[in-house]
N, C-alpha and C positions, 0 to 999 in steps of 0.2 A: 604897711599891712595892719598895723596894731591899731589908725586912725580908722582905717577902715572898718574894722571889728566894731569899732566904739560907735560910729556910726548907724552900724545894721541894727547895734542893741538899741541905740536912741531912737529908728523906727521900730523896731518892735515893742519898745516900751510906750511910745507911741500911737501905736495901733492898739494896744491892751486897752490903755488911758481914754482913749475915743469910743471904744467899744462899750465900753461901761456906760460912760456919760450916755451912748444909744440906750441901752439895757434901762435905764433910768428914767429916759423919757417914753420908752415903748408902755413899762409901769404907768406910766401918768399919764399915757393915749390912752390905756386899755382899762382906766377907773373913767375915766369922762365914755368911750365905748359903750360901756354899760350903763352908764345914767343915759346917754343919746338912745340908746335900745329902749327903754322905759320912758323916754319920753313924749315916743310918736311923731317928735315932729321930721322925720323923715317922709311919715305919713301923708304927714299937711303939704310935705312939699311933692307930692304924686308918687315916691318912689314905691317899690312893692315890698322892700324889707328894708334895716336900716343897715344892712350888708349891701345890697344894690345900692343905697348914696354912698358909704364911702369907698365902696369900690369906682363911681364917676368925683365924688368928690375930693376923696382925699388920695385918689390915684393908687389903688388896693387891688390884689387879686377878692374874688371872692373868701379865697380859704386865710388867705391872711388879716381881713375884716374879722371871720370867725372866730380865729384865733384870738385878736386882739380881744374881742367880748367875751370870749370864754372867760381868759384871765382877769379881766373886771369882774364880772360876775360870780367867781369863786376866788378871787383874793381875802374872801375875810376864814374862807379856811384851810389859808395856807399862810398863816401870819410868818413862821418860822421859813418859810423859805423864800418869801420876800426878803425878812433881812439877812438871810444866806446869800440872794442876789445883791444885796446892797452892799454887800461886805465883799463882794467878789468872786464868793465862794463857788456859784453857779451863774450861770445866765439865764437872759429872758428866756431865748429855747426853750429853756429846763421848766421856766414856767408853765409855756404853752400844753406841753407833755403835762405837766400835772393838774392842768386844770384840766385837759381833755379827761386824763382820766376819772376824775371829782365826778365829772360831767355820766360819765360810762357807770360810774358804780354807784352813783349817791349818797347813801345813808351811811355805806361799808367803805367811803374813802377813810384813809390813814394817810395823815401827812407827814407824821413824826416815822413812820416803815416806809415811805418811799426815799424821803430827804436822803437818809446814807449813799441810797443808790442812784440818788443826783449829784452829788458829792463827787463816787469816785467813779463816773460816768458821759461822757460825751452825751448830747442830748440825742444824737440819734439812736445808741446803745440803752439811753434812757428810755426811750419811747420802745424796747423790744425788752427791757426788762419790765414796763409798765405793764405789756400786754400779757405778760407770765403772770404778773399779781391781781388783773384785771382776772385772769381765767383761775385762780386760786380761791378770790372774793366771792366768786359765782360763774360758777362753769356751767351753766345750763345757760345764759344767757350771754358770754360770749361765744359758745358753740351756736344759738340761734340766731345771734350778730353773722356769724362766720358762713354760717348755711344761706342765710338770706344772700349773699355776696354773691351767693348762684345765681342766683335769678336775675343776678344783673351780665350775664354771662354775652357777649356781643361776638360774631364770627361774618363778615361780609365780603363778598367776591363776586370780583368781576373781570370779565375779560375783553382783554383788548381786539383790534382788529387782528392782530399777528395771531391771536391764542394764548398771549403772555397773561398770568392769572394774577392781581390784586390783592392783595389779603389786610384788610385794616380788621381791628376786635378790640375786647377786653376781655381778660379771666381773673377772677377771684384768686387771691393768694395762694388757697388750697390748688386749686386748677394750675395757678401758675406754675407751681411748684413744681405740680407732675410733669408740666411740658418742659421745665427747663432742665428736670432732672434725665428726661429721655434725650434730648440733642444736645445737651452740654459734651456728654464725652466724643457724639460724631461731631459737632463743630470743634474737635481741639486740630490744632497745626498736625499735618499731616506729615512734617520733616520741615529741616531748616531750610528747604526750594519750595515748602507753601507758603507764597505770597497773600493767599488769599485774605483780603480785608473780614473782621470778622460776621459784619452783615451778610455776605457770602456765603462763608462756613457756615454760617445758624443756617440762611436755606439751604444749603446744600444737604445739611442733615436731616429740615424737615423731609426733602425730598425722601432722601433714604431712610428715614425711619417711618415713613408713609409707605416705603415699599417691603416693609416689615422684613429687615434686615438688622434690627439692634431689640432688643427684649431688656423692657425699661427695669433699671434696678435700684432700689431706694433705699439708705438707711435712715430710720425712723428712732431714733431715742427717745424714750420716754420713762417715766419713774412709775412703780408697780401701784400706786395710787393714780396714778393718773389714769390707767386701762382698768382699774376701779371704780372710776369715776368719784373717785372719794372728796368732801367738799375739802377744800386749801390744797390741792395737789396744782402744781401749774403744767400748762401747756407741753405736749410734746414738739418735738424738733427734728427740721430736715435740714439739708445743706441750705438750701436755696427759699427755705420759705419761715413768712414771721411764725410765732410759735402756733401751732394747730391745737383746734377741740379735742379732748377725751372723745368725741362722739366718732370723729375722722381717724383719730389714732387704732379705736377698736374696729372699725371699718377696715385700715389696711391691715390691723393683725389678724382678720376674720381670714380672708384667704387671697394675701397678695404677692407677687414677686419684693418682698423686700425685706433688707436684713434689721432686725430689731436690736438694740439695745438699752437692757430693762436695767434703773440705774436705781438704789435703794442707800438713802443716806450720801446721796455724793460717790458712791461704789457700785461702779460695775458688776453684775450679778448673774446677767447670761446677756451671749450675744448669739442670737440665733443666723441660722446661713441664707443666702438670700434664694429663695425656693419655694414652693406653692405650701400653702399649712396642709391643705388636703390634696395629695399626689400619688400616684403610684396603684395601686388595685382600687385603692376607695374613690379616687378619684373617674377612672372608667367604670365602676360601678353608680357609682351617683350618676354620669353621662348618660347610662344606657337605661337608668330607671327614668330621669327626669326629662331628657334629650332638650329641651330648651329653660329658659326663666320660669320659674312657677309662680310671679304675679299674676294673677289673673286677668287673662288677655291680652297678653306679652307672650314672642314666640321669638325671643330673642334666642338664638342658637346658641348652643352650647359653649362651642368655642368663642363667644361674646360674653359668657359670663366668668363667675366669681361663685366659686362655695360659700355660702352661707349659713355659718353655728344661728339657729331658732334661738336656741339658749346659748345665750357666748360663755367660752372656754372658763372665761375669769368670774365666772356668774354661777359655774357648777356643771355648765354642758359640755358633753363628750363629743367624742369625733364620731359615735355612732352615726351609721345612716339614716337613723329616725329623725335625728336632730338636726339633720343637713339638707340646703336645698340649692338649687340654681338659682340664681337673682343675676342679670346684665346690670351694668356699673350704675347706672341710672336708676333704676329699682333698689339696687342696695346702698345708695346713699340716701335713696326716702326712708328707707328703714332705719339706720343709722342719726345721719344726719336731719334726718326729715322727721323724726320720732314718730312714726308708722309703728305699727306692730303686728307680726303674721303669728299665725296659731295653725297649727296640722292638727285637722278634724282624724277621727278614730278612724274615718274613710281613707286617711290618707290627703285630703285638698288641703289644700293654703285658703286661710281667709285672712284677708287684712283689716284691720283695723287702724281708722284714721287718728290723727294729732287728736290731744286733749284741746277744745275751744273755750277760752275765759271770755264771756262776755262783760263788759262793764255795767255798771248801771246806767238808767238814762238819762243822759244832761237833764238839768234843771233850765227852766227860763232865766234867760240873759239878766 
């Protein structure tokens, strides 16, 4: 038994030993990476980028080519945690993570404030603690990172000769989140005689929560600078999804089914119950004044929408009905997420006003 043991540790010490000597030369791929990127001559040889040859050349997914250039290309501002990899301290991982983020923030990366948390962090933990420091460094531009993710939004179906339905897609983080937070509780085991595989359960819950049989409920954490939108505040948090924009956070605290907890200093401060903000008289009062969405030319019914604070709660606005309108989920995250802005005329209308447009100046000749 005891040779045995000695054994398992000689492959485990083993497998450490080997791992590094990797880590060491992914370093040394990913500093020539970066001179091949500047060189062109992926160019000369007809490719379309110098990710497309080493992806056929040197047998690379597309995103692991990226990776490797990232960390050439921002190794000279992360000197301290190259020899933190060299010493064994971290891995290459831990690189990739930190260059993307160099890459995300620019000017406002800090290598000497991430290192600790490559340190005492698995790289995948690292890369979910980068994106809380990524949205602290500047939260208007990873909420506008996060919102774009919409648009990439994909849903396809088709059905077979039987009537059986297809569902291939993609959803953005935020999106994903909500879907997973709705069917996670109908796909659990239904007793120790459900067999069912869990690809099963998930459809079987979208089914039933397509038949509006479960009323989705979310707990949302977030720090009372963060629904401030105040700059270094980092991301809020769900079960199921990486950390969310200020812009989404104050979207579900606007008027959502979901339970908040507001955290000040690492301390819990209130946790609110999971229930509509606006409910109860003011809520069929708002119904019977507005009866659907008050974007203009949306006749989205009532019961598709979301109360909407004009001026949000944490900004000065009240629950008054002046301050309140219908918006369907899709109109209140251009407001939100979309940085739209409505204004209620003395008549009483909604007018919108669109995103601010930065135009650049115009290219100079080549």
């Amino acid at each position: 038994m005891l040779r045995m043991v000695e054994e398992d540790a000689d492959i485990a010490y083993r497998m450490m030993e080997i791992r590094q000597c990797i880590d060491q030369l992914e370093l040394a791929f990913s500093e020539l990476a970066a001179e091949f990127q500047q060189s062109k001559h992926w160019e000369h040889q007809g490719a379309n980028s110098a990710i497309d040859w080493m992806r056929f050349h040197c047998h690379m997914t597309s995103n692991a080519a990226a990776d490797r250039i990232a960390v050439g290309e921002h190794a000279p501002q992360m000197p301290e945690s190259i020899q933190a990899m060299k010493a064994d301290v971290i891995g290459f991982p831990h690189l990739t993570v930190m260059a993307r983020t160099a890459g995300a923030v620019d000017e406002a990366f800090d290598e000497l404030q991430l290192l600790p948390l490559a340190r005492e962090s698995s790289p995948g933990k690292f890369h979910y603690k980068c994106l809380h420091y990524r949205h602290a460094v500047n939260a208007e531009r990873y909420a506008a990172e996060q919102a774009e993710q919409v648009h990439a939004r994909t849903l396809h179906m088709s059905t077979s000769d039987d009537g059986s339905l297809y569902l291939t897609g993609f959803l953005d983080s935020v999106g994903g989140a909500i879907v997973r937070n709705a069917l996670e509780p109908l796909a659990r085991r239904a007793g120790k005689d459900d067999h069912r595989r869990r690809p099963q359960r998930l459809a079987d819950a979208l089914v039933e929560f397509a038949g509006h049989k479960q009323k989705i409920q979310m707990q949302v954490t977030s720090s009372i600078e963060t629904l401030l939108d105040v700059a270094g505040a980092p991301g809020a948090e769900t079960e199921f999804s990486l950390p969310i924009s200020s812009k989404t956070a104050q979207r579900w605290a606007c008027d959502c089914s979901v339970t908040r907890v507001l955290m000040k200093k690492s301390v819990v401060i209130d946790v609110g119950q999971a229930e509509r903000t606006i409910r109860g008289p003011k809520r069929r009062a708002l119904v019977a004044r507005d009866q659907h969405c008050q974007w203009p030319g949306c006749e989205r019914p009532a019961s598709w929408c979301d109360g909407h604070h004009i001026v949000f709660w944490t900004h000065g606005g009240g629950d008054d009905l002046e301050n309140l309108c219908l918006l369907c989920t899709r109109h209140h995250w251009k407001v939100h997420e979309g940085g739209w802005k409505l204004i209620r005329t003395d008549e009483g209308n909604i007018i919108t006003l669109s995103p601010r447009t930065m135009f650049s100046p115009p290219r100079g000749p080549d």
